[in-house]
PDB file of N, CA, C and O in Angstrom, chain B, residues numbered from 101:
ATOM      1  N   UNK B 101     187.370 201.470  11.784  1.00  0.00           N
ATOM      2  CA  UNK B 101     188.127 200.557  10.957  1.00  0.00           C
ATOM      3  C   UNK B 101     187.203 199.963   9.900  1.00  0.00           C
ATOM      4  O   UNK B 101     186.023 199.703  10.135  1.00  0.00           O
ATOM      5  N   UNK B 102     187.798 199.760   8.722  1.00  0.00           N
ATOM      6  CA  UNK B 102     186.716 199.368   7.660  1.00  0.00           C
ATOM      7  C   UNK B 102     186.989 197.823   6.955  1.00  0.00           C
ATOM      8  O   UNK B 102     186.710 197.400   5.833  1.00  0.00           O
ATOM      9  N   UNK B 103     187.981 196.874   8.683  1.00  0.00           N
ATOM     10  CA  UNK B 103     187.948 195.355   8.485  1.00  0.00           C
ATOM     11  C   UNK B 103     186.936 195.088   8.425  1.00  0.00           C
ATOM     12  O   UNK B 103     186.100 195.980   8.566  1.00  0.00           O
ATOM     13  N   UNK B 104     186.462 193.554   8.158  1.00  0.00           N
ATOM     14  CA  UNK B 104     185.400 192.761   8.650  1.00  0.00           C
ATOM     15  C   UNK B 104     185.217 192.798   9.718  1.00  0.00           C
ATOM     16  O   UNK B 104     185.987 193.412  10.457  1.00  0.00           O
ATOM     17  N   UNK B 105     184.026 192.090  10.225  1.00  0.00           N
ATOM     18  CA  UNK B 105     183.814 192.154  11.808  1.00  0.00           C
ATOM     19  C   UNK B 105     184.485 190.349  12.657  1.00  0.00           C
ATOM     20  O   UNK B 105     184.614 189.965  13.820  1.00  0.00           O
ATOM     21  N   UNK B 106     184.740 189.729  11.300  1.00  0.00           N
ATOM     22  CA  UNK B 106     185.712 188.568  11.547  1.00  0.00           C
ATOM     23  C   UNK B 106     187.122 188.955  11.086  1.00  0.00           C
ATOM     24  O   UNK B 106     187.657 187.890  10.779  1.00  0.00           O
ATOM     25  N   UNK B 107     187.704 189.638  10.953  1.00  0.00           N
ATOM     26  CA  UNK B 107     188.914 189.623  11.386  1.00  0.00           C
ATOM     27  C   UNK B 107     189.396 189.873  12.428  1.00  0.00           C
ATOM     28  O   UNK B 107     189.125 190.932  12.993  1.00  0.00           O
ATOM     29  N   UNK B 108     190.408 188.782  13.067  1.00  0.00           N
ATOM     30  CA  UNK B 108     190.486 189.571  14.452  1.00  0.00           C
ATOM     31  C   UNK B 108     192.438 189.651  14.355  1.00  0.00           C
ATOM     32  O   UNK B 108     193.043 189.134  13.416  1.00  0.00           O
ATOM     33  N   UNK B 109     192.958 190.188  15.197  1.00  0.00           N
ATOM     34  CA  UNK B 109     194.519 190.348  15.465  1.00  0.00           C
ATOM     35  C   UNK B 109     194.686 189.726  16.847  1.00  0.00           C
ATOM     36  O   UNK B 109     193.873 189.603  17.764  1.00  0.00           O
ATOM     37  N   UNK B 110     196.130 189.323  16.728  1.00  0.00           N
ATOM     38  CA  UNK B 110     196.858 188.651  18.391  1.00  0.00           C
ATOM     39  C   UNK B 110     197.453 189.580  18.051  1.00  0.00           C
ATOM     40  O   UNK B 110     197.800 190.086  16.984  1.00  0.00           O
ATOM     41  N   UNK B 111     197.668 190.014  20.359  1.00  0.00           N
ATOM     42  CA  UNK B 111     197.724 190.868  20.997  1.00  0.00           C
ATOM     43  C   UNK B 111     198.613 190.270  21.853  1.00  0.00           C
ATOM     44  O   UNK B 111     198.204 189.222  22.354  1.00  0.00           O
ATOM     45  N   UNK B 112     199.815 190.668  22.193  1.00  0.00           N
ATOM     46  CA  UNK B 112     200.813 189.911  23.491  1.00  0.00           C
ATOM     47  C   UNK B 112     201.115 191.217  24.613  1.00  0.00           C
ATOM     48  O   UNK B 112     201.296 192.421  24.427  1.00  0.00           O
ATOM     49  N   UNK B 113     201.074 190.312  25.939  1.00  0.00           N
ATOM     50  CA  UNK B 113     201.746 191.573  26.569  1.00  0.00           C
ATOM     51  C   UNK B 113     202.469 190.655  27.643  1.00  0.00           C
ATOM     52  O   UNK B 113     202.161 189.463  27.638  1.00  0.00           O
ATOM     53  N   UNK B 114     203.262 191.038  28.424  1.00  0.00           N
ATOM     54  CA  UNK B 114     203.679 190.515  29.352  1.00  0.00           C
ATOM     55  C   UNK B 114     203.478 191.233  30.898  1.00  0.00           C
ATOM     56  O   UNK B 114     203.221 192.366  31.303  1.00  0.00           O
ATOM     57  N   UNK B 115     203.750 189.884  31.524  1.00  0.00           N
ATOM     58  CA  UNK B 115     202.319 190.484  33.240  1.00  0.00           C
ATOM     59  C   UNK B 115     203.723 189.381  33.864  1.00  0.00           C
ATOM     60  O   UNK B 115     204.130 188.298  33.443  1.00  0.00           O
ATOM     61  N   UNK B 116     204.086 190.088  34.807  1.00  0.00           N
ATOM     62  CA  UNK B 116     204.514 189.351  35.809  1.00  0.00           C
ATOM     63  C   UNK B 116     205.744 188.251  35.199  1.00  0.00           C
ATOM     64  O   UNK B 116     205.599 187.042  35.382  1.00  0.00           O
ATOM     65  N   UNK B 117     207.000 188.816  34.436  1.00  0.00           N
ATOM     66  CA  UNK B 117     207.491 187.913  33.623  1.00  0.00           C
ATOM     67  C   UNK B 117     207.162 187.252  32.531  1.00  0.00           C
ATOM     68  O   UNK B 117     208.024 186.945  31.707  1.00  0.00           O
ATOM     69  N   UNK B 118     205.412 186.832  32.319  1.00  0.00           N
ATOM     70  CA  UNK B 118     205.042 185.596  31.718  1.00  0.00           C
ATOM     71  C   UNK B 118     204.677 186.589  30.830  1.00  0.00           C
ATOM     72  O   UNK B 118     204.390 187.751  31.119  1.00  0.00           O
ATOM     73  N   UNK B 119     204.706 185.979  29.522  1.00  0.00           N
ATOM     74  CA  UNK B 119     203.753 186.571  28.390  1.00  0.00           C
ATOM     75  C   UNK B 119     202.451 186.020  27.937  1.00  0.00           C
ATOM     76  O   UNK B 119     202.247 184.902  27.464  1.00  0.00           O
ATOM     77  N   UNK B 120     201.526 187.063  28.176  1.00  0.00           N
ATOM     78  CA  UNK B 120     200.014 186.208  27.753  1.00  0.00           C
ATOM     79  C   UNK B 120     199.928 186.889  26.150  1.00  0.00           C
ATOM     80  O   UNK B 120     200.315 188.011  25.824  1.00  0.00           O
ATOM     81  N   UNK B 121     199.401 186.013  25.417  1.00  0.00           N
ATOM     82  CA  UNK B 121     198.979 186.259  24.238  1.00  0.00           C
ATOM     83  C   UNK B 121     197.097 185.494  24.049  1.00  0.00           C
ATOM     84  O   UNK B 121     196.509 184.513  24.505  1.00  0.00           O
ATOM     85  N   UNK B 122     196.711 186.785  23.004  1.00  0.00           N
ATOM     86  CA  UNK B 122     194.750 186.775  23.188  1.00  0.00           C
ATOM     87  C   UNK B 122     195.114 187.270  21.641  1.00  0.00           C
ATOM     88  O   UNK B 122     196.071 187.477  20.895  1.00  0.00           O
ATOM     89  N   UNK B 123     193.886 187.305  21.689  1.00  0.00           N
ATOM     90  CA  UNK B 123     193.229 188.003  20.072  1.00  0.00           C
ATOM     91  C   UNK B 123     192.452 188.757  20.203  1.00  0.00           C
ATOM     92  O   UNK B 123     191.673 188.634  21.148  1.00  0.00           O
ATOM     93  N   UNK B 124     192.329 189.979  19.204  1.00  0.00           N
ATOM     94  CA  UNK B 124     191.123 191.179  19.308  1.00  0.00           C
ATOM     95  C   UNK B 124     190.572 191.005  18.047  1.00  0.00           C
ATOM     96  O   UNK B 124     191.023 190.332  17.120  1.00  0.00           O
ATOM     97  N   UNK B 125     189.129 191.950  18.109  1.00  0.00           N
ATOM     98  CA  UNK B 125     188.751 192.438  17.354  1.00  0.00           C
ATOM     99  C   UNK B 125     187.891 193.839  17.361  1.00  0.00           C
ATOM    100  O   UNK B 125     187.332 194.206  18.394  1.00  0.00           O
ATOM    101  N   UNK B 126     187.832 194.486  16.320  1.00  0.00           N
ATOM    102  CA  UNK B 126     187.329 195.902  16.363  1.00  0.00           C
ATOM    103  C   UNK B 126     185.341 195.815  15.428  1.00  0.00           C
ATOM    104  O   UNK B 126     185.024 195.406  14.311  1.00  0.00           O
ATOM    105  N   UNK B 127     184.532 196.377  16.509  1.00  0.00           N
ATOM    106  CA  UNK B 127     183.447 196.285  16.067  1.00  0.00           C
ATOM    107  C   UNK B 127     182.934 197.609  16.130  1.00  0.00           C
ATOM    108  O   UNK B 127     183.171 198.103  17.232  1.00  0.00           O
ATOM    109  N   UNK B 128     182.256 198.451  15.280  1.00  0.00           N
ATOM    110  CA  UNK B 128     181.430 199.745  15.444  1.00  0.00           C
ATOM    111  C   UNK B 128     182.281 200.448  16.770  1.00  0.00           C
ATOM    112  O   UNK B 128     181.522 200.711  17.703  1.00  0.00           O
ATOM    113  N   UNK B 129     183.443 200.727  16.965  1.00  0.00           N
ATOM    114  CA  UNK B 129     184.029 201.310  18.134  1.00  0.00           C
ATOM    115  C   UNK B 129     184.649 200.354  18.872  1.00  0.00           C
ATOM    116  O   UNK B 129     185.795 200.516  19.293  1.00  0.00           O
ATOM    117  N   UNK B 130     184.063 199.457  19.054  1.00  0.00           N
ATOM    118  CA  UNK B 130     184.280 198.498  20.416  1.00  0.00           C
ATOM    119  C   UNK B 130     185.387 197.577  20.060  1.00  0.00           C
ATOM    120  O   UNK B 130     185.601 196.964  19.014  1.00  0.00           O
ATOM    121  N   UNK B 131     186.075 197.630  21.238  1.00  0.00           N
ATOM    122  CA  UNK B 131     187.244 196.347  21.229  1.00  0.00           C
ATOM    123  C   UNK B 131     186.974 194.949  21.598  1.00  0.00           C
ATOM    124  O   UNK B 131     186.839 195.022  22.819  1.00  0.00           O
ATOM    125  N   UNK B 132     186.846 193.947  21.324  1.00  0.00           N
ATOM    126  CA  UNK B 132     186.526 192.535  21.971  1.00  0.00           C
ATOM    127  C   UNK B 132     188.018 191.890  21.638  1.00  0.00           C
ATOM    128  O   UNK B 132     188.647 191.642  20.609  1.00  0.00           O
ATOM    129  N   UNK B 133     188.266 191.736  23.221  1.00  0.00           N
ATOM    130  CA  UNK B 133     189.343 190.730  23.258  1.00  0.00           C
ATOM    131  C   UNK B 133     189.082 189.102  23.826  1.00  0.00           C
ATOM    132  O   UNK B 133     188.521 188.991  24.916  1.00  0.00           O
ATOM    133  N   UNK B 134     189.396 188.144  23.258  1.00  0.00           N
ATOM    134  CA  UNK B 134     189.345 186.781  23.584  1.00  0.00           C
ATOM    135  C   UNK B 134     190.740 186.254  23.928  1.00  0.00           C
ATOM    136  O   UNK B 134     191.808 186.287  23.317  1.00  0.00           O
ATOM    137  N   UNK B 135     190.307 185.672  25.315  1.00  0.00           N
ATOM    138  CA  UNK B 135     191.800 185.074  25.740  1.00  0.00           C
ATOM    139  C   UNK B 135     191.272 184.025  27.077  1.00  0.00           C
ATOM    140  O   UNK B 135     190.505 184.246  28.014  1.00  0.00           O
ATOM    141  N   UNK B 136     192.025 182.868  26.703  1.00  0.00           N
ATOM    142  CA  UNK B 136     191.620 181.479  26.936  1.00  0.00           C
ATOM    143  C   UNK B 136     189.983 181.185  27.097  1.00  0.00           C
ATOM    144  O   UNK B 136     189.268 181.215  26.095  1.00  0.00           O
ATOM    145  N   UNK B 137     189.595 180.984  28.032  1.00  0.00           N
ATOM    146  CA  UNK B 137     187.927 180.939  28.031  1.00  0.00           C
ATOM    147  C   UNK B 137     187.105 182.342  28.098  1.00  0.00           C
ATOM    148  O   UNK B 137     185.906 182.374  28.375  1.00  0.00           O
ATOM    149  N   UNK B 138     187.842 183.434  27.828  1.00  0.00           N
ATOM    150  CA  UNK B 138     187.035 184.447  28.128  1.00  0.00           C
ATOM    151  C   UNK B 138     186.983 186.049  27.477  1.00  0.00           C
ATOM    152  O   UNK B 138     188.127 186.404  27.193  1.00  0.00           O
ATOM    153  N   UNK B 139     186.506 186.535  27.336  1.00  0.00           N
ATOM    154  CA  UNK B 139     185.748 187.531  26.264  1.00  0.00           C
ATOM    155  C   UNK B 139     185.403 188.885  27.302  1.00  0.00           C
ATOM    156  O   UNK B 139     184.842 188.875  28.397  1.00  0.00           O
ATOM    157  N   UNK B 140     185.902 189.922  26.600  1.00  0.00           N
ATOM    158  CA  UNK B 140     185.809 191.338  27.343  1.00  0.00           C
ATOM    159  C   UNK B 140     186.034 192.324  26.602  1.00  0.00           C
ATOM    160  O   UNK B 140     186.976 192.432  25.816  1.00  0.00           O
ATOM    161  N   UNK B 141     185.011 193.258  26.850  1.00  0.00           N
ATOM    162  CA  UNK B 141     185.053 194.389  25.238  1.00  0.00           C
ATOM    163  C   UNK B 141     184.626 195.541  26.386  1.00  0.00           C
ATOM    164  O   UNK B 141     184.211 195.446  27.541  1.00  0.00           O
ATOM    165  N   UNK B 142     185.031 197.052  25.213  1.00  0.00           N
ATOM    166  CA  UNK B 142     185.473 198.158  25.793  1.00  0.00           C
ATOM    167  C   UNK B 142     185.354 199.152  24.400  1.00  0.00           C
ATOM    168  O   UNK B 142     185.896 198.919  23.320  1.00  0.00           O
ATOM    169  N   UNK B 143     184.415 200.424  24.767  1.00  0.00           N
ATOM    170  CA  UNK B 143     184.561 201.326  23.377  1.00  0.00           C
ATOM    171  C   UNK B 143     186.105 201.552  23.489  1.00  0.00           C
ATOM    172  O   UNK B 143     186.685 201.463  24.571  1.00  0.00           O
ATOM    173  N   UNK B 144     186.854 201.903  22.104  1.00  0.00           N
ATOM    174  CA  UNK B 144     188.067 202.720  22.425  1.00  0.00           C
ATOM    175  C   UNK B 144     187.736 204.091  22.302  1.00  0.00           C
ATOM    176  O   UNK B 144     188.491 204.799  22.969  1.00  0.00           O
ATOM    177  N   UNK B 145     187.112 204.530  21.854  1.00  0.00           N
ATOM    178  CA  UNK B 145     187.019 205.864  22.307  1.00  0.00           C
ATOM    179  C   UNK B 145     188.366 206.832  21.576  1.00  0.00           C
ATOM    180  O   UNK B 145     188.803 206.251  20.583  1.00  0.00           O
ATOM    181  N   UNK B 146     189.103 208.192  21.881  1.00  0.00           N
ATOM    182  CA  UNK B 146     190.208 208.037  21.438  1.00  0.00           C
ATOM    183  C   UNK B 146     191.146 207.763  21.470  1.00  0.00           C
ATOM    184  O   UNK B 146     192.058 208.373  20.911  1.00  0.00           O
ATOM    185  N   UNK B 147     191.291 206.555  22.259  1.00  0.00           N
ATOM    186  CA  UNK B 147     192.403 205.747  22.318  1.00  0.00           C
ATOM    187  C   UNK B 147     192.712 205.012  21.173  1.00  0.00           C
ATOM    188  O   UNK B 147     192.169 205.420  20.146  1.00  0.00           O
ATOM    189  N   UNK B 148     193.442 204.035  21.072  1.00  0.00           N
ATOM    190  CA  UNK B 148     193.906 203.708  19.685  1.00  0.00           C
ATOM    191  C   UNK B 148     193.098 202.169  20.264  1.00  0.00           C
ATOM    192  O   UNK B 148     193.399 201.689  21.357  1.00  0.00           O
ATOM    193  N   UNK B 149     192.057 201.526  19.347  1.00  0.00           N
ATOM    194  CA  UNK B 149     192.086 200.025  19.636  1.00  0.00           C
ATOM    195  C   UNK B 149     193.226 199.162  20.098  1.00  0.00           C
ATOM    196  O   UNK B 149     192.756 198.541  21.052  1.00  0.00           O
ATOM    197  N   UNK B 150     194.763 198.707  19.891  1.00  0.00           N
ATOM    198  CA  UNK B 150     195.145 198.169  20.210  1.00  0.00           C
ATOM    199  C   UNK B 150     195.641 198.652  21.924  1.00  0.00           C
ATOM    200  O   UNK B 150     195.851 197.839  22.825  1.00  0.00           O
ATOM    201  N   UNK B 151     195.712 199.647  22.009  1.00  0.00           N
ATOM    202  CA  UNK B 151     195.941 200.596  23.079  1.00  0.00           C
ATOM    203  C   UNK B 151     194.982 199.743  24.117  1.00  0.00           C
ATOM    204  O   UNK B 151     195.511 199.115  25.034  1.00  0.00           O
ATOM    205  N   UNK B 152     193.473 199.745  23.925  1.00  0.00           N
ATOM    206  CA  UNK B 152     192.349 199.328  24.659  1.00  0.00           C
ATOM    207  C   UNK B 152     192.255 197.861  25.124  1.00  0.00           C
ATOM    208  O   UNK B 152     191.849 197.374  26.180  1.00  0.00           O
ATOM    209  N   UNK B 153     192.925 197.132  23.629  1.00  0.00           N
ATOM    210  CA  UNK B 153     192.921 195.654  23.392  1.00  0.00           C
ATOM    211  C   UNK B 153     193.931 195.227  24.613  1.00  0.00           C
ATOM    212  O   UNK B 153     193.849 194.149  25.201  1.00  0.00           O
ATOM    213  N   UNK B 154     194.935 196.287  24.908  1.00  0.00           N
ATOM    214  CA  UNK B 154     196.144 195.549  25.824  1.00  0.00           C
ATOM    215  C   UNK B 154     195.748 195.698  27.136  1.00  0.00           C
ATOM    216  O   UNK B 154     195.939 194.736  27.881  1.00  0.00           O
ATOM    217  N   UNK B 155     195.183 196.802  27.627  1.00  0.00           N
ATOM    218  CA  UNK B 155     194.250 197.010  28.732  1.00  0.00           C
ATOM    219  C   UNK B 155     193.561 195.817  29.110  1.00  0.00           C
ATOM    220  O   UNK B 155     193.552 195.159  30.150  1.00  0.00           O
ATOM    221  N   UNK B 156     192.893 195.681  27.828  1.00  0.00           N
ATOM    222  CA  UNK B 156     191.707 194.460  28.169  1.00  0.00           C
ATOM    223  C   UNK B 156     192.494 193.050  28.253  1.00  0.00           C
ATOM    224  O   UNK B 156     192.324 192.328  29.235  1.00  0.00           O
ATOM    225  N   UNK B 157     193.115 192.780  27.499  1.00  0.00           N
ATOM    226  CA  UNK B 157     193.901 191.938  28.196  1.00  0.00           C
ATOM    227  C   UNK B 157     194.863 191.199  29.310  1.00  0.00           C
ATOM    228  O   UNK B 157     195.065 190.016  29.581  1.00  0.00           O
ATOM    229  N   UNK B 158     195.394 192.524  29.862  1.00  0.00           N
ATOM    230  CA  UNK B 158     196.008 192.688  31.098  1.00  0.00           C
ATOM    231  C   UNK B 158     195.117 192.123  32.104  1.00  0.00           C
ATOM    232  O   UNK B 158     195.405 191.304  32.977  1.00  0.00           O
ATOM    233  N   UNK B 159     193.493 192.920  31.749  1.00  0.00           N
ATOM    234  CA  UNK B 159     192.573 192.536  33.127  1.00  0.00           C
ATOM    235  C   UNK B 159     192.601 191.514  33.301  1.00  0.00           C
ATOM    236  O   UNK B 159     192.851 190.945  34.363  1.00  0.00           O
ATOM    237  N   UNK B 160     192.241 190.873  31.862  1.00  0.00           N
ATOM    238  CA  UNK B 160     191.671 188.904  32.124  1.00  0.00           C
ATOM    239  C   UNK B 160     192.889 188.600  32.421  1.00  0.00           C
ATOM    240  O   UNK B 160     192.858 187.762  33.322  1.00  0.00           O
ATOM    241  N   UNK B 161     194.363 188.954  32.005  1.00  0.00           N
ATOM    242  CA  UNK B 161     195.179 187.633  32.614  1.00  0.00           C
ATOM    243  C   UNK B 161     195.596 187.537  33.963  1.00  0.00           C
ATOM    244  O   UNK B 161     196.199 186.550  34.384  1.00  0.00           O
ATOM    245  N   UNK B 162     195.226 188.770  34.840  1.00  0.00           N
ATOM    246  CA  UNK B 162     194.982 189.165  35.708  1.00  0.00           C
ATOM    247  C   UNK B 162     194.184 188.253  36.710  1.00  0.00           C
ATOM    248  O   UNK B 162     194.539 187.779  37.789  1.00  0.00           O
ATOM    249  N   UNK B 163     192.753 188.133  35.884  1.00  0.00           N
ATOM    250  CA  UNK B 163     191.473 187.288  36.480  1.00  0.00           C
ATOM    251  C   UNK B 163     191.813 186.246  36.627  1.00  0.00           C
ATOM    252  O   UNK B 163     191.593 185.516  37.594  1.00  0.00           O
ATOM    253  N   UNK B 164     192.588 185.960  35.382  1.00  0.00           N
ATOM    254  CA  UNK B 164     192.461 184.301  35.201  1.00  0.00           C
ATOM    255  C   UNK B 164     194.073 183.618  36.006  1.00  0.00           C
ATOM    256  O   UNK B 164     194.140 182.398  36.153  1.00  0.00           O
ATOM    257  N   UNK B 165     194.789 184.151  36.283  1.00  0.00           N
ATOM    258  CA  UNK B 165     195.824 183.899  37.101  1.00  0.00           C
ATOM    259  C   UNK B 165     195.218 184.124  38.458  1.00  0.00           C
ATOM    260  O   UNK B 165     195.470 183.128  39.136  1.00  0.00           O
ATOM    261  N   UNK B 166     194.554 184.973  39.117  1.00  0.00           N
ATOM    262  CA  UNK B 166     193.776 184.941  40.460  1.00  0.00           C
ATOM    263  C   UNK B 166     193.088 183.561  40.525  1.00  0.00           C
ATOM    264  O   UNK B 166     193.498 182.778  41.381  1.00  0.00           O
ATOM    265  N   UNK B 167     192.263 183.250  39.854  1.00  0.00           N
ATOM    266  CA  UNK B 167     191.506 182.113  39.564  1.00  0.00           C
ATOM    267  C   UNK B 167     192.246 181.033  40.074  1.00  0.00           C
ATOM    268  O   UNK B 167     192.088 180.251  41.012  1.00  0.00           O
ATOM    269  N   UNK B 168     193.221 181.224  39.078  1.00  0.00           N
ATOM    270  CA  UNK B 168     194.515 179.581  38.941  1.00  0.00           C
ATOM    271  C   UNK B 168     195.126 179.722  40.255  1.00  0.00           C
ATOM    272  O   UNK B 168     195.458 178.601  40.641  1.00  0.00           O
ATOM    273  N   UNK B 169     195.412 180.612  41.097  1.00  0.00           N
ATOM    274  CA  UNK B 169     196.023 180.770  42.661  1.00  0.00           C
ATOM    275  C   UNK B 169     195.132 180.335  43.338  1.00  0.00           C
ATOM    276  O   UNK B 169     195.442 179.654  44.315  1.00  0.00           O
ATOM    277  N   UNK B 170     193.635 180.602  43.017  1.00  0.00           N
ATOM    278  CA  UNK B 170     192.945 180.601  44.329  1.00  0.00           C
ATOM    279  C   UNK B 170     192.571 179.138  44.316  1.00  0.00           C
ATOM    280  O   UNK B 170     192.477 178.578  45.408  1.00  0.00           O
ATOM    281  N   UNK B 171     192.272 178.232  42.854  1.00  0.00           N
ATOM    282  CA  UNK B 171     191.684 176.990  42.887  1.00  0.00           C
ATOM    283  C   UNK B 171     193.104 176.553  43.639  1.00  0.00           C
ATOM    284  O   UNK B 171     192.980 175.735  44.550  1.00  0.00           O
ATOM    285  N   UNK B 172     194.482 177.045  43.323  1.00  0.00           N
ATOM    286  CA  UNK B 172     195.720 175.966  43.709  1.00  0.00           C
ATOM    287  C   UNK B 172     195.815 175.885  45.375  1.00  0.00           C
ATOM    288  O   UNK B 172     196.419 175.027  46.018  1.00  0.00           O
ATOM    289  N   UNK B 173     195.161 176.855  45.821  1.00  0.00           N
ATOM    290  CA  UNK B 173     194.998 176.595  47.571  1.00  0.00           C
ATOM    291  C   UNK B 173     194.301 175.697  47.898  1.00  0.00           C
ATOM    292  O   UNK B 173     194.370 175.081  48.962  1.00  0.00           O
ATOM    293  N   UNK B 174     193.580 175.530  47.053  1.00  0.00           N
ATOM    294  CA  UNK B 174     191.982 174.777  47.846  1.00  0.00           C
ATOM    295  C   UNK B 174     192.584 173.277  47.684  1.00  0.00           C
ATOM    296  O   UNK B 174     191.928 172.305  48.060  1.00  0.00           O
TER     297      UNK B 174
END
């Protein structure tokens, strides 16, 4: 991609009913997605960046909903 390395795009997907929305960006290959406190990047390879970006997003909201269950037991 021949953006800046500050431009970034929001990315929505929905997990479990809820919709999480993050932001990406595309660097020398690599995807970096940011979503709430946290940051996770991935070459895309030939996948399509946004393709990678939703992946990567899925994981963290994933993480970060485990997180929010496990502090709500304690």
């Amino acid at each position: 991609m021949a953006d800046s390395y500050e431009t970034t795009r929001e990315i929505e997907i929905e997990l479990n009913g809820l919709r999480h929305r993050g932001r990406y960006r595309v660097m020398a290959g690599t995807v970096i997605v940011y979503y709430e406190s946290e940051i996770k990047f991935a070459d895309h390879g030939i996948n399509g960046p946004e393709v990678v970006a939703k992946w990567l997003l899925t994981d963290l909201a994933h993480r970060i909903d485990a997180k929010k269950r496990k502090s709500a037991r304690r």
